[in-house]
Structures are given as C-alpha cells and as structure tokens.
C-alpha positions as CSV (number, residue, x, y, z in Angstrom):
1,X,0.0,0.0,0.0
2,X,0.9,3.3,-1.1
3,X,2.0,5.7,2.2
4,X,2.6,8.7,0.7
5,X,-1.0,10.5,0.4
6,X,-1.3,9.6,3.9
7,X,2.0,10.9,5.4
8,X,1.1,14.3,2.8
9,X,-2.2,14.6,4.7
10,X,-0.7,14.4,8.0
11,X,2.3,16.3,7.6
12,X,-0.1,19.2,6.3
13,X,-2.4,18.5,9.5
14,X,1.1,19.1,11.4
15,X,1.7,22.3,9.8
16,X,-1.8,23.9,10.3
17,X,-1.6,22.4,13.9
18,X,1.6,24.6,14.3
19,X,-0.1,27.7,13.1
20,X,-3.0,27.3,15.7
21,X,-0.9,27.1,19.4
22,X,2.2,29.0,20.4
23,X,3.8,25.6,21.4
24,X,3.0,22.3,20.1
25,X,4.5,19.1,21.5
26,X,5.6,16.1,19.8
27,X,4.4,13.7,21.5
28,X,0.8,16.0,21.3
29,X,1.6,14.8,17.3
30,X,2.1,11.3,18.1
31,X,-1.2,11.0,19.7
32,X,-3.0,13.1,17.5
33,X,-2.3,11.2,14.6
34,X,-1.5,7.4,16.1
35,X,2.1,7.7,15.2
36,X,5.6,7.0,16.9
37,X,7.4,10.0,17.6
38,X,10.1,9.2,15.1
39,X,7.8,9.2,12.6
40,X,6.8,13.0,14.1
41,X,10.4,13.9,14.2
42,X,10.8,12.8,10.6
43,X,7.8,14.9,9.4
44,X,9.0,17.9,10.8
45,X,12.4,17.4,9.2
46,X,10.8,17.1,5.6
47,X,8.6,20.5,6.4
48,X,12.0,22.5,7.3
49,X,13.3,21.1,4.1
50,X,10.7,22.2,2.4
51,X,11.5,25.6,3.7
52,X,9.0,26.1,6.6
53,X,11.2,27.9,9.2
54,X,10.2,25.9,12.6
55,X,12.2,26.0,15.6
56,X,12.7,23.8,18.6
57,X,13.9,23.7,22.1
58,X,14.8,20.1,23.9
59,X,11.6,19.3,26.4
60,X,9.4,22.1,25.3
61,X,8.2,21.4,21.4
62,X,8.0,22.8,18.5
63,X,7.1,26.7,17.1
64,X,6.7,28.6,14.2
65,X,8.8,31.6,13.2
66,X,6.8,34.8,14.2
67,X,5.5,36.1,11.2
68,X,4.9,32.7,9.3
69,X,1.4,31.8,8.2
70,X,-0.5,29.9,5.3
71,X,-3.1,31.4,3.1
72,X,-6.0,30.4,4.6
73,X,-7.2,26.7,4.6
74,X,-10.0,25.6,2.9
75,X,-12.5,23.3,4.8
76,X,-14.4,20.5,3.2
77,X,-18.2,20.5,3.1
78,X,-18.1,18.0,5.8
79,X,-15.9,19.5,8.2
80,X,-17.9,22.9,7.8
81,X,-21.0,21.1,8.5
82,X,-19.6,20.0,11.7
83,X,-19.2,23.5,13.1
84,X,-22.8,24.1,12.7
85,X,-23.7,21.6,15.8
86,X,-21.1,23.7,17.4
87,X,-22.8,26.8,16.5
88,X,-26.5,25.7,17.9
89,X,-24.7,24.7,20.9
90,X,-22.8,27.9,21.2
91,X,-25.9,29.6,20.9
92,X,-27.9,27.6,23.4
93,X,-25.5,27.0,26.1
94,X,-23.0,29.7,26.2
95,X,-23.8,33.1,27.4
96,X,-24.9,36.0,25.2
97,X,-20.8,37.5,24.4
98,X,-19.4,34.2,23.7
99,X,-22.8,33.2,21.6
100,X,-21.9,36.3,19.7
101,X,-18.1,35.8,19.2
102,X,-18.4,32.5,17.6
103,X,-21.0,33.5,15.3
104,X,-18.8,36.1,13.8
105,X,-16.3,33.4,13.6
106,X,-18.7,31.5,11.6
107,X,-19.3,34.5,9.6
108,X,-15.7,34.3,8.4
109,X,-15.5,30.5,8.1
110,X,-18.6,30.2,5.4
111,X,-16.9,33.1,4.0
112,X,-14.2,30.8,2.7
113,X,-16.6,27.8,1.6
114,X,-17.0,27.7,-2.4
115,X,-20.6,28.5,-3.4
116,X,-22.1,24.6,-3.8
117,X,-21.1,24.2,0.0
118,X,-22.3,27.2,1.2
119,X,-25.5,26.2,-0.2
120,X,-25.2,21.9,1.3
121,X,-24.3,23.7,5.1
122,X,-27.1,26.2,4.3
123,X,-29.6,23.3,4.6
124,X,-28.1,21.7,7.2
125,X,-28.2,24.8,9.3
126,X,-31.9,25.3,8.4
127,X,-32.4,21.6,10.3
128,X,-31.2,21.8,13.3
129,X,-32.6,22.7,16.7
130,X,-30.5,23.0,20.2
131,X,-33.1,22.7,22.9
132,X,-31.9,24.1,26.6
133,X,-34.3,23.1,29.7
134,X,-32.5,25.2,32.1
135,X,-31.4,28.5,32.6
136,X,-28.0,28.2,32.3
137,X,-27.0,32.4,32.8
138,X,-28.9,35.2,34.9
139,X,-30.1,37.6,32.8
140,X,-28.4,40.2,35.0
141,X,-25.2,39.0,34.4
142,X,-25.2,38.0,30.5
143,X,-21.7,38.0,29.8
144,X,-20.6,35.6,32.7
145,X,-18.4,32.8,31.0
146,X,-16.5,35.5,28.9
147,X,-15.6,37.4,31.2
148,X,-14.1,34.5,33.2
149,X,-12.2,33.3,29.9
150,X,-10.4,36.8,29.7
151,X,-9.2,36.5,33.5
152,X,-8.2,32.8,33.3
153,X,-6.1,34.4,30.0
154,X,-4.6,37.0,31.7
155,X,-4.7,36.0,35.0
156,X,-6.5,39.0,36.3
157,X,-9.1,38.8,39.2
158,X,-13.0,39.0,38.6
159,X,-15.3,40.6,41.3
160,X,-18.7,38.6,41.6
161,X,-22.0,39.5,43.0
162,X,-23.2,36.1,43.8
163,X,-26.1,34.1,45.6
164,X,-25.3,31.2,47.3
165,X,-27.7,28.1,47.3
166,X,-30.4,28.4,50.1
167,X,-30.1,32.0,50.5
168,X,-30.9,35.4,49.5
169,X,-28.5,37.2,50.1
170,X,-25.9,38.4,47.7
171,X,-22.5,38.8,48.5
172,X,-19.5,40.4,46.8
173,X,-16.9,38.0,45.9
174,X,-13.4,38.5,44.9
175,X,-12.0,35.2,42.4
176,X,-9.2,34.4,41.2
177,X,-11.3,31.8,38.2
178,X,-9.2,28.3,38.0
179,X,-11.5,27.0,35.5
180,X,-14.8,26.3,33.7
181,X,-17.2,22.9,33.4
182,X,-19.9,21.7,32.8
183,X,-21.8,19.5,35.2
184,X,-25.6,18.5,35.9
185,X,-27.4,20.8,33.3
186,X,-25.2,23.7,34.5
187,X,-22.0,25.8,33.9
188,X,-19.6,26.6,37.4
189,X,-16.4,28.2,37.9
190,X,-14.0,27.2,39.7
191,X,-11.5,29.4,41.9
192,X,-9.8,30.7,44.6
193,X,-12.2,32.6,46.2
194,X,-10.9,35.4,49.2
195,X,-13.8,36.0,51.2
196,X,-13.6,32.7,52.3
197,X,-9.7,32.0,52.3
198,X,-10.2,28.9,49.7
199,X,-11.2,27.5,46.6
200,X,-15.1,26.7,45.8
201,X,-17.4,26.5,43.0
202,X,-19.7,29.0,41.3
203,X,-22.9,28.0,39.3
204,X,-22.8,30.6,36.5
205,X,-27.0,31.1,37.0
206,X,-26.3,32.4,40.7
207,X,-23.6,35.2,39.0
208,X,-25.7,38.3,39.1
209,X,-23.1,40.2,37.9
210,X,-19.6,40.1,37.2
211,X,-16.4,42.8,36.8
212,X,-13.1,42.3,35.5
213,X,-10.8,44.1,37.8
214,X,-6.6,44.9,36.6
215,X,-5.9,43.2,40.1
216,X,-3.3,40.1,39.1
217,X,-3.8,36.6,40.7
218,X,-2.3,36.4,44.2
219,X,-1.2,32.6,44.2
220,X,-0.4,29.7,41.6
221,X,-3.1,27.6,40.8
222,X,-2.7,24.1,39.8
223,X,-4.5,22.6,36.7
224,X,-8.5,22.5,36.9
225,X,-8.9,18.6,37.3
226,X,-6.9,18.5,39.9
227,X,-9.6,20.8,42.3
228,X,-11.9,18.4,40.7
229,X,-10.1,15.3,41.7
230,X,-10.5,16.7,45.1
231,X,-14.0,17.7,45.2
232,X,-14.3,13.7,44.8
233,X,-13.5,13.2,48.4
234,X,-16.2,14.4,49.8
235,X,-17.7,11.8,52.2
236,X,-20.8,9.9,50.5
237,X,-23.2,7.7,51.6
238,X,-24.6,4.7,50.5
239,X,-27.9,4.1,49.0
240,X,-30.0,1.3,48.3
241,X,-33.8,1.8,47.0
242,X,-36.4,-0.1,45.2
243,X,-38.2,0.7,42.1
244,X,-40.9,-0.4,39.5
245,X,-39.4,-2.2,36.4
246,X,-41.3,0.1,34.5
247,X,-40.4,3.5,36.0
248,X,-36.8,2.8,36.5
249,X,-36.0,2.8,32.4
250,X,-37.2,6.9,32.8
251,X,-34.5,6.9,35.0
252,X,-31.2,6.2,33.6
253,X,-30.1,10.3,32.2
254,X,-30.9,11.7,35.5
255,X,-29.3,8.7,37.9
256,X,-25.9,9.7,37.0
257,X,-25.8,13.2,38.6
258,X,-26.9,11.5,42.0
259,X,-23.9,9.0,42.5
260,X,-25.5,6.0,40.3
261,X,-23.5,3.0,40.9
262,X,-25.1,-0.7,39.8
263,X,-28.6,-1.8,39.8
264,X,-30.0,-5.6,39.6
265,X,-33.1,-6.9,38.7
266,X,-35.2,-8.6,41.4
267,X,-38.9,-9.9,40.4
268,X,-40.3,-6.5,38.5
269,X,-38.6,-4.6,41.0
270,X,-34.8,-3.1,40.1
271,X,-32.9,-2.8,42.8
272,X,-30.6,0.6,42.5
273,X,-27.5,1.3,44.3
274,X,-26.1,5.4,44.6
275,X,-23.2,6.6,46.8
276,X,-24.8,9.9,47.0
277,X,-22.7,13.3,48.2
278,X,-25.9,15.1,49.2
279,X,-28.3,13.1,50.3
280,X,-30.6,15.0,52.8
281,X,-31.3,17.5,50.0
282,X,-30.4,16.9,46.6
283,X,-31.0,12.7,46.4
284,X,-34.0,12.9,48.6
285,X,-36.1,15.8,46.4
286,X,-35.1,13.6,43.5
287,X,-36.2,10.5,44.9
288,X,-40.2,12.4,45.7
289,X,-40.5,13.0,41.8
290,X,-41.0,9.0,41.6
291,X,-41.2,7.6,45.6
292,X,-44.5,6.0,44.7
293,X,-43.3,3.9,43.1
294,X,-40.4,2.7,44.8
295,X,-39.1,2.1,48.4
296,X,-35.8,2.9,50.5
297,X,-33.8,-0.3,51.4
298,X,-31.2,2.1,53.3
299,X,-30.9,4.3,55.2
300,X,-32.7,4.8,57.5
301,X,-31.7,8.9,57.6
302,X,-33.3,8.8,53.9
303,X,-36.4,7.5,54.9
304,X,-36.6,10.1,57.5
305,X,-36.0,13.1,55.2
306,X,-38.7,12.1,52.8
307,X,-41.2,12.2,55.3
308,X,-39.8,15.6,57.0
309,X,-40.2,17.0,53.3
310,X,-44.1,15.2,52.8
311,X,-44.9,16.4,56.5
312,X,-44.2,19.7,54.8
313,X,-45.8,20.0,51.9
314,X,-48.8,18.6,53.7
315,X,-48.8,22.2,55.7
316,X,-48.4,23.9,52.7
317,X,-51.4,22.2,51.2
318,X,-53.6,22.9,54.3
C-alpha cells in the first residue's frame, strides 16, 4: 500500500496544527495522529526542508517563526458542517458575548466555503434545533463565562456579586477563576475565592453580575482537574432503594448526577444502588419525583427526610 497520500495529509495536519498554538509538543503529534514520535520527528524534518522555518527547544516542542502563516485553509463541506452543531450549541449554552463571538467566527468560516457548499451547510443549518431546559446564565449577568475566559487568559481577578444556594443574600466575591465545566445541566467556575480564604465553585445562573478588575492573581493555581479530583472526596453515603421495572427505564439520564452506581433486577422490581454526596437535600427531592413507586432499602436517615419534606408539603397544602 501506497503511504505517501497519507504521510502528505498528516504532515499538512502538522503544519496547520503549528499555526494554531504557540507551542505544540511532539508527542501532542504522536497522539494526535497514532504515530511513533520518530515518525513525528521525521515529518518535521521534511517541512523545514521544504523551507517552513520551525524552531525547537529540547523538552518544550516545536514553534513557528513569528511572522509565518499559510493562506488560509480551505475546509471541506463535511468539516464545515460539523461547526454548525457547534454553532446551535454555542448559541444555546453559552452566554450571550461568547454566543456572539463565535458567530462572527462563523461569519468568516462560510466566507471561505466555495458556493455549492455554502448552499449543502445552508440546509443543514436550516435543520437543526439545540433545545436548553434550564437557565444556564442570569439575565443580569449575560456576559458571565467571557468574562471569566479573559481572567483565566490573563490571570486578572474578577469581582462577583453572587447568591449562594439556600439564600438570599448576595454577596460580593473577589475570584481568582481556576477553570470552567460543565456538570448537571449547568456551567460553574472554579476558583480561589478570598472571602472565604479557599477554593469553591460558582454556578454561572447564581452570577448576578460580574467585573473584571486589573488586580493580578495572588497565588499559583494548579491545573482544573486536579480541584476536581479533590472535590471527589467528599464523604458519601450509601444508598439502596427499590423501584418499579417500569419506571426505572425513565431513569437512567438523571441517575448519574446522584452517584449512580449498579442496579439488579429482582422480580419486576430493580434494585438501584447510589453513593450519594448530598443526600438529605439533593437525592432525597429527587427520589419524591418518583417515591410511589419505589421504596428505601437504606438508610434509614433517607427515609426520615422524605417524610420531614411530605410532612411539609402537607402544611403547605392545608
């Protein structure tokens, strides 16, 4: 089999990787494109023959010479058509500044398309429909995830005016932003936060407003998963309950976000185990959306809270 159109695709991937990142590494090469890194090292030698002026430094990667760019790429109708999910998305579940930046992005990307594409992504686009159940930004604060993008870029401290879960009061919050996810139908920030001398999580709904300050970052943070890695810790408890054969399939996208972990089918009863990390709230307001038609095997605290919560939306019925 003939090699060559595939090592001429990969080393031209190569090259328009080097154009997008400051520093690439080889072995970020290797990985990419399933190759050993002497077959990366040996691309890179054929583009500085060809004249491409990279340079590198031992333990670091690889560069472009300032200055050095392409004409611009042209995409295929396929890869353009995959930016279109991207742009619903965008649109749907990013605020309204970064919803706006990436649709003048796409502005610029059709721009390049030759005419019969624009026309096959123009009837894709027409198609498809993002659909977002929650409310993922507070309309007070509609710039909330680009503003946090710009501090973690130039590591610059943001000022929140946030309200914490179970109250109503909103306090002023100085951050130094770690990083962004996404987790349970809802976008939170991670950072170190100085009213309270440590790191924590902010959901991006609570943000009622948010201020870039010039204030650098006080302290070196490590990488975002590594927070995350911690926040796994956090003592759980274990969960055993009951539920209709029949019920339980309606079940399985929400179950994950309340410390799922096996389940086993007894009779027309499936048995469902969790190791939940707030049970007494979060698992146990869950569990009253379907509770009759299941039971608690354990524990006993569970059972407890469910009927503290029934005993009080009985008063609130009366």
């Amino acid at each position: 089999m003939d090699e060559t159109p595939k090592r001429f695709d990969r080393i031209v991937a190569i090259l328009i990787q080097l154009q997008s990142k400051k520093i690439v590494k080889a072995q970020e090469l290797a990985n990419r494109f399933e190759v050993s890194l002497r077959t990366i090292y040996r691309d890179i030698r054929t583009l500085e023959a060809s004249g491409v002026p990279i340079y590198s430094e031992a333990g670091v990667g690889y560069a472009l010479m300032d200055g050095y760019r392409l004409p611009p790429v042209m995409f295929t109708r396929e890869e353009a058509s995959s930016f279109i999910a991207a742009e619903k998305l965008m649109q749907k579940f990013t605020d309204v500044t970064l919803g706006n930046h990436y649709a003048s992005a796409m502005y610029k990307l059709k721009a390049v398309l030759r005419s019969d594409d624009k026309d096959w992504v123009s009837n894709i686009e027409s198609n498809v429909l993002m659909q977002s159940s929650e409310k993922l930004f507070n309309d007070k604060s509609p710039n909330t995830l680009a503003t946090i993008f710009e501090s973690i870029a130039e590591k610059t401290q943001v000022i929140l005016s946030y309200e914490a879960f179970n109250s109503d009061e909103i306090t002023e919050r100085k951050i130094e932003p770690v990083g962004v996810f996404h987790d349970n139908n809802n976008w939170y920030m991670l950072g170190y936060c100085h009213l309270r001398k440590d790191y924590r999580q902010f959901r991006a709904d609570r943000v009622h407003e948010i201020k870039k300050t010039e204030i650098p970052f006080s302290l070196e943070h490590d990488a975002l998963e590594t927070y995350l890695d911690k926040s796994k810790e956090i003592p759980t408890t274990k969960i055993r309950i009951l539920i209709d054969k029949k019920i339980s399939k309606y079940l399985t996208s929400d179950r994950k976000y309340y410390g799922f972990v096996s389940e086993k089918e007894i009779g027309d009863k499936i048995e469902m185990t969790f190791m939940s990390r707030d049970t007494m709230e979060g698992f146990s307001r869950w569990y009253m959306m379907f509770g009759d038609y299941a039971s608690i095997l354990e524990p006993a605290s569970l059972k407890t809270r469910i009927l503290e919560l029934l005993e009080i939306n009985k008063q609130r019925l009366l």
